[in-house]
C-alpha positions in Angstrom: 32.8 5.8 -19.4 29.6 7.1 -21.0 27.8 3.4 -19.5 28.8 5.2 -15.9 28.0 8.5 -16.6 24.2 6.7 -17.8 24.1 4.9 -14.7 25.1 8.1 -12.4 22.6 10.3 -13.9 19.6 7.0 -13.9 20.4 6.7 -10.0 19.9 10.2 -9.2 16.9 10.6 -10.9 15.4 7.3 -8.9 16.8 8.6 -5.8 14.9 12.0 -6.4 12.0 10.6 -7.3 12.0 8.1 -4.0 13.2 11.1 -1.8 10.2 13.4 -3.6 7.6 10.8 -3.0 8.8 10.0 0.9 9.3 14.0 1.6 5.6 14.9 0.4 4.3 12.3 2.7 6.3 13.5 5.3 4.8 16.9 4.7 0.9 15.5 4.4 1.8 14.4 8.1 3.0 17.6 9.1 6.4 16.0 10.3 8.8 18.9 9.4 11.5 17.4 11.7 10.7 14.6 9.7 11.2 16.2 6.2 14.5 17.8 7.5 16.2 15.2 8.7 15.0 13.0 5.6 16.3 16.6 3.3 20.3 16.2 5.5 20.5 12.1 5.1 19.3 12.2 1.5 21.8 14.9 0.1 24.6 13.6 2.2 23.8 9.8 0.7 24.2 11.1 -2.8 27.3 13.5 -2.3 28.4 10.0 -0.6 27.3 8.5 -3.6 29.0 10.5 -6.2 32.4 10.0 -4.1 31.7 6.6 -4.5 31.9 6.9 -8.3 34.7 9.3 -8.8 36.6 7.2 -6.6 36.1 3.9 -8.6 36.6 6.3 -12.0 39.7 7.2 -10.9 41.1 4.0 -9.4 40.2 2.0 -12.4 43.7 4.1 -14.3 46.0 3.4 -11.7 48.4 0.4 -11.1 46.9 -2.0 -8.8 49.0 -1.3 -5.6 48.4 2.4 -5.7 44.1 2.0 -6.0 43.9 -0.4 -3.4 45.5 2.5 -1.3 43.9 5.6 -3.0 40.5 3.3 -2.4 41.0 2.3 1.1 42.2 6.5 2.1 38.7 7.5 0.3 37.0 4.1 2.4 37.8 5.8 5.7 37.4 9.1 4.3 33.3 8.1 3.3 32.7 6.6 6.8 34.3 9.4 8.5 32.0 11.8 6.6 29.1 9.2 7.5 30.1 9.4 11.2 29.8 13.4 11.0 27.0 13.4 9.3 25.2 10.7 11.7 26.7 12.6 14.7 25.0 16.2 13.2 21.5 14.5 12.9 21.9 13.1 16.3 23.1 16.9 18.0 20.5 18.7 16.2 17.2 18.8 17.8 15.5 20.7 15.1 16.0 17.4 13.0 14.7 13.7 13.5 17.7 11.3 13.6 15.8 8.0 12.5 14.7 10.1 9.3 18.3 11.2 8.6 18.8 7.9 8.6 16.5 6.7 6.4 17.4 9.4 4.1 21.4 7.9 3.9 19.5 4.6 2.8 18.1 5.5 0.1 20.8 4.8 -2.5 20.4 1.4 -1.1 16.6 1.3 -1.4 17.0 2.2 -5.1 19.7 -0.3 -6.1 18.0 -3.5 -4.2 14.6 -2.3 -5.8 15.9 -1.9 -8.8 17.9 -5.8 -8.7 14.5 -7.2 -7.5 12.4 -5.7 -10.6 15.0 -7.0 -12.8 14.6 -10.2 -11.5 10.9 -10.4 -11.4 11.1 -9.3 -15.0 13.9 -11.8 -15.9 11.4 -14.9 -14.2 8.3 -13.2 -16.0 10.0 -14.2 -19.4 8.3 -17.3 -20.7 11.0 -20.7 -20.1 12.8 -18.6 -17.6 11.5 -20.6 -14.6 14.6 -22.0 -12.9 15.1 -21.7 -8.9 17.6 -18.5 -7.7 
């Protein structure tokens, strides 16, 4: 449990930081729409996010039947809120879809960049030249 709780609060932080880094960019360019719609996906993706977890947390002390059913409910319940949140960013002219968009991503961005910097540190290790 405290590995998770590690893991959850590591995440965040790399999320921020990308999310910090993208937004002041967005700001040098003057794109408010931009910035906003980046601000909606990126909170949204992490709210998502921590659903995610409590979800696993919680399924992990139930009997097998009854997770695969309270994980499926909360599986429909994330896209539905996905599908909301999309539909929002899309209604909203104040706010640039493609950027609420990339904001939901970013959780993704952070975990593949993360896998690919430990595997370019894991070949980097002298004998560790086999083939992926």
């Amino acid at each position: 449990m405290e590995k998770l709780t590690q893991l959850k609060k590591q995440m965040t932080i790399k999320m921020a930081a990308l999310y910090i880094v993208v937004l002041v960019i967005l700001l040098i360019q003057g794109n408010v729409s931009g910035a906003y719609g980046l601000t909606f996906g990126t909170v949204m993706a992490v709210l998502n996010f921590f659903l995610l977890a409590g979800t696993l947390e919680r399924s992990m002390q139930m009997h097998p039947q009854k997770a695969r059913v309270y994980v499926t409910s909360h599986y429909l319940l994330r896209y539905g809120l996905f599908f909301l949140i999309l539909l929002t960013a899309m209604k909203r002219v104040d706010m640039d879809f493609l950027w609420a968009v990339a904001g939901l991503l970013i959780p993704k961005a952070v975990i593949y960049a993360g896998n690919f910097y430990d595997l370019l540190r894991q070949r980097s290790r002298p004998g560790n030249r086999r083939m992926v």
